[in-house]
N, C-alpha and C positions, 0 to 999 in steps of 0.2 A: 296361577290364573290372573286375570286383566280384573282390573278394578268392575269394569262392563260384565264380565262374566261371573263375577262373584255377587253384584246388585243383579244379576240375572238369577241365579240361584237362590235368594235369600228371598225374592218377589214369587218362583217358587214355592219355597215353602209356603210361605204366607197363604198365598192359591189353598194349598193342600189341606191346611191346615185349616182354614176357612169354612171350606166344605167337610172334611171329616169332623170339625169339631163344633160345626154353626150353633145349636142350641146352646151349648154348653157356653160358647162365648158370647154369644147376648148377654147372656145371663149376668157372666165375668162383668161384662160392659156397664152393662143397665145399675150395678151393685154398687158400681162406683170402686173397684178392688183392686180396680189398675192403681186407681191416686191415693187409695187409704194404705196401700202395702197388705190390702189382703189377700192378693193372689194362692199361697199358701194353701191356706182353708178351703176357696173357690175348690183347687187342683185337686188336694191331698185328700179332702172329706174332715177335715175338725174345724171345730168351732173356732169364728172369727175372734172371738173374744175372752176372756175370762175375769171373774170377776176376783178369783181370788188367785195372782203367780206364786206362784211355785220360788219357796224359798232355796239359792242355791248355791253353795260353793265352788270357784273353781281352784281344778289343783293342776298347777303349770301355769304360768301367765306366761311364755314364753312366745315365740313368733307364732305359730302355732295356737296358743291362748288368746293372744290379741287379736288372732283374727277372729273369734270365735266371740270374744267379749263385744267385738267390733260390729258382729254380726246378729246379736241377740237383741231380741223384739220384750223391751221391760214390762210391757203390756203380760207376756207369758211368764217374764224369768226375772226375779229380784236377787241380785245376788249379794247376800249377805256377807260372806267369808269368800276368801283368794288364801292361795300359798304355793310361794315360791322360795328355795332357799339363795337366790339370789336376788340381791337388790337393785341391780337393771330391769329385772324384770317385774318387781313390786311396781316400781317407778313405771313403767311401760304403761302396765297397768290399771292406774291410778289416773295416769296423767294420757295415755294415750303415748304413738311412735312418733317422733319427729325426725328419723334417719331416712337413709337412701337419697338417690341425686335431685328428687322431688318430695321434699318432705312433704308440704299439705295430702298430695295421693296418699302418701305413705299413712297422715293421720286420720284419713278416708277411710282406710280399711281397718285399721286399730286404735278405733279412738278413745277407747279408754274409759272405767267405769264414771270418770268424773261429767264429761261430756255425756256419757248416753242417759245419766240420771238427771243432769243439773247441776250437779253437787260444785259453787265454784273454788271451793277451795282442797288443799289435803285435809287438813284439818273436817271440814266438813264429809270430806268422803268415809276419812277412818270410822266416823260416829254409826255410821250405817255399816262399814263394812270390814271384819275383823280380819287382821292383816298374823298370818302365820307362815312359822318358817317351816317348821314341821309338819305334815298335813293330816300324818296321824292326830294332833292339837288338834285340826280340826274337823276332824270325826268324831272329835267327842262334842261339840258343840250341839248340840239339841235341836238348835233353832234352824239348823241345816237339814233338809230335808232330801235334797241329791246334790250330784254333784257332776261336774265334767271333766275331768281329767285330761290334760294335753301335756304330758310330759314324757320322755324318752321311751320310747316301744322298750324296751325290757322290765321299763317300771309298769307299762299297762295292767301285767294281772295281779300284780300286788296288790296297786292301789283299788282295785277296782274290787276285787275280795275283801280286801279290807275293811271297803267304803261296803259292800252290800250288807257282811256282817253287822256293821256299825247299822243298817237300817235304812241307808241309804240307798236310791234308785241311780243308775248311773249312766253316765254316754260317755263312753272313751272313743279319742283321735282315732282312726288306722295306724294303722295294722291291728287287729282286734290284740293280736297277742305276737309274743315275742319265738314260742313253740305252739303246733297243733295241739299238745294234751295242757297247756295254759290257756287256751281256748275252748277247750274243752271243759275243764274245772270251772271256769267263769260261767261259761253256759249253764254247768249242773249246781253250781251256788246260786245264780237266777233264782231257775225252779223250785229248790229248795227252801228259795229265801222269799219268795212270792214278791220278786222287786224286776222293775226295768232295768234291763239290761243292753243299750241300742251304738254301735259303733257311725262314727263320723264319714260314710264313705257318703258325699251326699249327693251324688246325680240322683240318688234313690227321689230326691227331694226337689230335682233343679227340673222348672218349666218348661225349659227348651226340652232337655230329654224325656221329659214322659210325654211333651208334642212328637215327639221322633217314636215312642215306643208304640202310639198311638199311629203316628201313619204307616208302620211297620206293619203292628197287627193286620193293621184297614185295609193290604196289599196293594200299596203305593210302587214299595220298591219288587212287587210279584216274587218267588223263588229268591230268598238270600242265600250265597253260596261262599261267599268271604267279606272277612270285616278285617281292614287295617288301620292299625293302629300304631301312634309314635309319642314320645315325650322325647323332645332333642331341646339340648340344654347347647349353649356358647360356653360351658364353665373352659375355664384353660390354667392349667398352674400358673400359680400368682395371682389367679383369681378367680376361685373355686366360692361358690355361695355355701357351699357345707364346711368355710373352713373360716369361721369369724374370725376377729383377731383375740385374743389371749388377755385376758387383764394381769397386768405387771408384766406384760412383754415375753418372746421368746425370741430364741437365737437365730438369727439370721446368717447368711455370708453374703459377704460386700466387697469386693475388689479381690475376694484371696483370700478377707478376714474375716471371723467369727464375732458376731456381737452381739449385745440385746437389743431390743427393737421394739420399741411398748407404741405401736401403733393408738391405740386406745387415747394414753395419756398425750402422745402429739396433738393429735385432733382436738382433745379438752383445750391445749394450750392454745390452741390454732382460734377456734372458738372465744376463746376468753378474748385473745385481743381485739379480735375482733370486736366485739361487744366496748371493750374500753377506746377502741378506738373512735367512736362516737361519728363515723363515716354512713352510716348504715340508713339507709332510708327505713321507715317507721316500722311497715308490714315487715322487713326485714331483722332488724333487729327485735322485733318482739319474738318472730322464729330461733333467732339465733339465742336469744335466752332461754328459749326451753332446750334450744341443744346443748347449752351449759350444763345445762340442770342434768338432760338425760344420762350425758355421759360422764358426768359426774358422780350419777350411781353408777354408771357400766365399771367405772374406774374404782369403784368400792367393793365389786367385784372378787379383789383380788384377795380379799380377809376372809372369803371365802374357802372350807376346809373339805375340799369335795370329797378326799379320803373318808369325812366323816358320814357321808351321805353316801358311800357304797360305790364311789370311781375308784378307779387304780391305776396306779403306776406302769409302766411299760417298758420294753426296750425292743424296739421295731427291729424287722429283719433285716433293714440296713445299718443297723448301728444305734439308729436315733434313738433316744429317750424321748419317752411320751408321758406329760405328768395327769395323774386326776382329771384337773383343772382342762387339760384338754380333753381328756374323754369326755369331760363334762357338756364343754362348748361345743367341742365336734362330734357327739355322739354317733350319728347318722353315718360316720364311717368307718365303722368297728361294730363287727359281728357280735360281738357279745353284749354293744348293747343299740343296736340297728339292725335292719335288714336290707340295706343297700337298695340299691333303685327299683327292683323289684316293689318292698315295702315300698318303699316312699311316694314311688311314681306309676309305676305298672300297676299295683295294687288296685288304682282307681281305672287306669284304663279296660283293665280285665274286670272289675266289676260292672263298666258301660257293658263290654260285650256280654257279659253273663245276663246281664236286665235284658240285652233286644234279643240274645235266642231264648230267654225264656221267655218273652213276648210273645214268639211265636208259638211255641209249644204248649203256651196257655191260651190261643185264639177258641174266643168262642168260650171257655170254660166259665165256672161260677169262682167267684174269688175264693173260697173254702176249699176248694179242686186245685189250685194253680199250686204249679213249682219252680223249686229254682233250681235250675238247669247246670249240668259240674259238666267239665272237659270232660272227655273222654282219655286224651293222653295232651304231652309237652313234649318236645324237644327244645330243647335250647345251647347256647353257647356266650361265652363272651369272656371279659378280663379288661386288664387294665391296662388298657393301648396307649394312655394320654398320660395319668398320672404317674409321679413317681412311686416306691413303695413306703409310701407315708401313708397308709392304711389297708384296711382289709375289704373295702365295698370295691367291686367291678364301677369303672367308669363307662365301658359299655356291654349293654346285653339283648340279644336277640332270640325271641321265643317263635317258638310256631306251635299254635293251640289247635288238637281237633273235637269239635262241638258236634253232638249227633244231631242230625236234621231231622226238623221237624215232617210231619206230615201232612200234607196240603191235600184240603180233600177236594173233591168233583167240582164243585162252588167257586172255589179260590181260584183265580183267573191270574195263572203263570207267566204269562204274556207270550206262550208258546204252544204247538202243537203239533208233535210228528206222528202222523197217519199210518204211518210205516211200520216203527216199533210203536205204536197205541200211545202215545203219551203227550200229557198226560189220559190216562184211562177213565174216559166217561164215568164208568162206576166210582168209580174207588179215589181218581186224583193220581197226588205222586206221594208214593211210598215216599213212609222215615226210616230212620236209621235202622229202628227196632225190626222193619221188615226187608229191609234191603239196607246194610252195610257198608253200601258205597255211599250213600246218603250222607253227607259230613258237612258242616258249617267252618271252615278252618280261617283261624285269626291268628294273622302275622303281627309281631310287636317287637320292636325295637325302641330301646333307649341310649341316648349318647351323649356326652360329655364331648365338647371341641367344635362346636358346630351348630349353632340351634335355628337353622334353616327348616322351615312348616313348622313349628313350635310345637303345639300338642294336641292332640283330637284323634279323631276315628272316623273314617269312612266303611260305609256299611255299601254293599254290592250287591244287588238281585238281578232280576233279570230281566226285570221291565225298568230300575231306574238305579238312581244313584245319592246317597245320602250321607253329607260329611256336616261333622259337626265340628267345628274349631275352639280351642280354648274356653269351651264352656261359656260362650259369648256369641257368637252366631253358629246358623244350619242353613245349608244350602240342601236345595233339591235339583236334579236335572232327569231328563229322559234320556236313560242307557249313559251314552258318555257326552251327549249331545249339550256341551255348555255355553252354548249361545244363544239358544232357541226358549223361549216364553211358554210356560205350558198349559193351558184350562184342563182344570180337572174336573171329569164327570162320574157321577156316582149310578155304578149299573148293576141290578141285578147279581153280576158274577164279579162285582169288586170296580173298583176305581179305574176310569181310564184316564191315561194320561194324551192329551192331543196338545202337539203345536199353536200356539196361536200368536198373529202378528203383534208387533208390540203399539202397545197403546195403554188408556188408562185403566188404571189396575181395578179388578172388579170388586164387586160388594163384598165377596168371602176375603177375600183378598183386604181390604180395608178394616174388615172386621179384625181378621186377627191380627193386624199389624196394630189395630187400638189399643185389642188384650194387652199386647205386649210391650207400650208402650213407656210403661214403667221403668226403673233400673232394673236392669239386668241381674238377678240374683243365682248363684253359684250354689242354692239350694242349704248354705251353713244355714240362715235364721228359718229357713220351714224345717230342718230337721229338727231344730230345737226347739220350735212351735210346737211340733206335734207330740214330741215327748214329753211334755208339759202339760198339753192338753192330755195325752194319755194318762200322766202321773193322780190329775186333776177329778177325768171323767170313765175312766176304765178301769177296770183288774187285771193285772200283770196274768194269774192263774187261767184270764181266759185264752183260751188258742185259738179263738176267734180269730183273721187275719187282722180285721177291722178294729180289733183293740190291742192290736199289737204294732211298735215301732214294724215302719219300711223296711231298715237292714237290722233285724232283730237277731238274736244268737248267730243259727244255722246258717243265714244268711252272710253275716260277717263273718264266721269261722270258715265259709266256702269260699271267701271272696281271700282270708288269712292264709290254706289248703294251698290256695291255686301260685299262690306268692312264696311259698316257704317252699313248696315241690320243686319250684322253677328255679329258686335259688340251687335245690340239690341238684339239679339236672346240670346247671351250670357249673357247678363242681365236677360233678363226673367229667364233664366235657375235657374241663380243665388241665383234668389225668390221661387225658388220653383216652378213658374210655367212654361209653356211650351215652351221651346224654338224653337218650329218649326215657322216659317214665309215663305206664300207662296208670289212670286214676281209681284208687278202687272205694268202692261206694261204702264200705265201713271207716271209712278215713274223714268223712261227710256223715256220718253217725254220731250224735253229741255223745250217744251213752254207749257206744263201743270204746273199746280202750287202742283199737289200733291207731297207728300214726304214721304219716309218711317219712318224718324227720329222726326216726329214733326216740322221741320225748316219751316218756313215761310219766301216764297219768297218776299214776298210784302212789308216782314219784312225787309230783307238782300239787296234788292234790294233799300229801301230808305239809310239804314247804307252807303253800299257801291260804291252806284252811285251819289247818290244828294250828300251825302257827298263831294265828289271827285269836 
């Protein structure tokens, strides 16, 4: 789309969202919550403030961690203890990221405990916050009350049983879990433990998207009948972001010849001179001495004994040896302790579409009544087109999800109506799934490595409009496919209509909520964490209340784990030749059934990682 047609869309929403949400955004406005960062509270329903946060451990400071550290509101979250068993990433931590080709952004997003408290020195940071390599160490610390966890999807249910055991409330990264019955055991140590339990998928939590689930419901976009979806990545061998470089170097070929290649320690050197060269205008070399600094731990790295810590050695199906140390750093491309792009990337996309069909299917309900809505069936396909066999994650894969359709009754205003065959039918509306089986919501998904043309998002399709959300950063609206055209929305009796209107200055609704959202743009990480906080604080875990319960709570996350682990198996089947369709069955979405779609046995998972503990 043209620059014009995207500020066409994005005016738009704004429109829509003006009028669907006017009270509500006065409110936002008048509070002041655009410029204090309290958007969160306004949106989600907890309180703005607390008088007493929530003591917290994180375990992982990795990329991943740092965002998360990067992302946390100390008003909610004091974090007392960190652990990680590598010292890049202690350092990360502490100090904040100074890598990538723009380091400031970079320190934007993980700046590090020392910056988000104050603290100006290490020295000053350590006295507040205890630095472990072990993290079982610190579960035993008392003073730690939960914890967040961001370390390798295989380590999720360990750590996280572990920690609940220990007494601790907890919020793990995605993929909730590494197997459905490690999802499942997590779920039912919750209950049993009377502690939170809430995974990191966080549209559950991002403003933009509960503005879109909100004009969904409202029937902006009338009849939705497909939602597409894509995460497309540029990675290309040679320069894959799931393949760091290696501390103490790995073997390379260079003309014909085999060598070592300690990318890490170049760049240290590269930096140092820099720095002694004393060329450096001021803002610059002050940067360039924390890149000494950082990869100076990265480079320390290498005394690290990842064998001791549960990696293993390898020897790939082409020949290559793989050490620890790589499974370590490259986790995310080895099945035994990733889930390939599905986990990593689909995971969240396929939890947007699970939130807007169950938007629909809970219109109108009381929040104690709403559900979360599972596929009906997957097909899928893919492999590794691009890469060579230097791992076992697919570089691309393509699903096709069918979602049962909701039911739209008499009220709901479809934006159509055939005389003919009666529909929709005065009485009754349009039949769902449950009563007519043609009725389907089908969500296309692809992801791919070689190529990251339209980056990542979702466009959702009805039958009065059009609704795409990009990179968790903007939402465009349009009427049907019509992306040029300005739209005033009017609120009638039978739902929202969307009319044309010539362009000009943008109206009151329109102003209003381009105010609300006038803030930074948040990706929903610090309200997740808000509100687990505020839950830890002002609720009880034991109630099932929805309202005292995290957004993506167990069943939630193990549906959103479900949908990502199937899709992997489908893509295996494909793989073989045979049929990669898998239809979903509803005891698989059951915490305290023991069936699984993966094989995993819970009776299995549950002696590993409960008696264990």
């Amino acid at each position: 789309m043209t620059p014009e047609e995207k500020a066409t869309g994005k005016s738009n929403y704004y429109e829509a969202v003006g009028v669907s949400r006017r009270d509500m955004l006065k409110g936002v406005v008048a509070s002041g919550a655009v410029s204090m960062g309290g958007l969160g509270a306004a949106y989600f329903g907890y309180g703005d403030k607390m008088d007493n946060p929530v003591r917290v451990g994180v375990i992982g400071t990795g990329d991943e961690g740092g965002v998360l550290i990067g992302a946390l509101n100390p008003n909610y979250i004091q974090v007392v203890a960190i652990a990680d068993i590598r010292p890049y990433n202690v350092h990360r931590a502490l100090h904040g990221d100074w890598g990538g080709s723009d380091p400031q952004r970079t320190h934007d997003i993980r700046t590090g405990l020392m910056e988000k408290y104050g603290w100006s020195t290490e020295d000053e940071a350590r006295k507040h916050v205890k630095v472990y390599e072990d993290y079982r160490e610190l579960l035993k610390n008392d003073d730690v009350e939960a914890v967040i966890i961001a370390l390798p999807l295989f380590l999720h249910a360990v750590a996280a049983v572990d920690a609940m055991i220990a007494g601790k409330h907890v919020l793990t990264e995605k993929l909730m879990a590494h197997s459905v019955a490690q999802c499942k055991v997590m779920s039912r140590v919750s209950e049993e433990q009377g502690l939170y339990l809430t995974t990191g998928h966080q549209r559950h939590y991002s403003v933009l998207y509960d503005n879109a689930v909100n004009l969904i419901q409202w029937g902006v976009l009338g009849q939705v009948h497909h939602i597409r979806a894509q995460w497309h990545r540029g990675n290309l061998p040679g320069r894959d972001s799931w393949q760091p470089p290696l501390p103490g170097g790995e073997e390379v070929v260079s003309g014909g010849t085999t060598k070592v290649e300690d990318r890490i320690l170049k760049e240290l050197r590269s930096y140092e001179n820099k720095v002694k060269s004393g060329d450096l205008p001021a803002a610059e070399y002050d940067i360039m001495q924390k890149k000494v600094a950082q990869w100076t731990a990265w480079n320390e790295d290498r005394k690290v004994s990842a064998k001791d810590f549960g990696y293993e050695d390898l020897t790939l199906s082409n020949g290559r040896k793989r050490s620890a140390m790589e499974e370590l750093c490259r986790w995310r491309l080895w099945e035994r302790t990733g889930g390939g792009l599905m986990a990593e990337l689909g995971s969240h996309q396929l939890d947007a579409s699970s939130i807007f069909v169950s938007a629909l299917h809970n219109r109108g309900k009381a929040r104690k009544d709403q559900v979360h809505v599972h596929p009906l069936s997957v097909h899928a396909v893919g492999g590794r087109h691009v890469f060579a066999l230097d791992r076992d994650a697919d570089d691309h894969v393509y699903c096709m999800f069918e979602f049962p359709g909701p039911h739209y009754d008499s009220t709901f205003d479809v934006g159509y109506r055939d005389s003919v065959s009666n529909l929709p039918d005065p009485k009754t509306g349009v039949p769902g799934y449950d009563t007519d089986p043609n009725k389907k919501i089908v969500v296309t998904y692809s992801s791919i490595n070689g190529n990251g043309f339209g980056g990542y998002g979702e466009v959702v399709l009805g039958s009065k409009g059009t609704l795409i959300l990009e990179t968790e950063q903007e939402v465009m609206l349009y009427r049907d496919d019509d992306t040029s055209s300005r739209i005033k929305v009017k609120d009638s009796k039978a739902g929202p209509v969307l009319d044309t209107q010539a362009s000009g200055a943008p109206t009151a609704d329109s102003s209003l909520a381009k105010a609300a959202d006038s803030g930074p743009i948040s990706r929903g990480y610090t309200e997740e964490m808000e509100h687990w906080a505020w839950l830890i604080r002002n609720a009880d875990p034991r109630d099932t209340d929805v309202d005292a319960q995290p957004r993506c709570r167990p069943e939630v996350a193990m549906g959103d784990g479900i949908i990502a682990l199937t899709s992997n198996i489908a893509i295996k089947r494909s793989s073989r030749g045979e049929s990669g369709y898998i239809e979903f069955k509803d005891a698989w979405f059951d915490i305290h059934s023991d069936e699984t779609p993966d094989g995993s046995d819970v009776t299995v998972e549950y002696d590993k990682l409960v008696k264990k503990a």
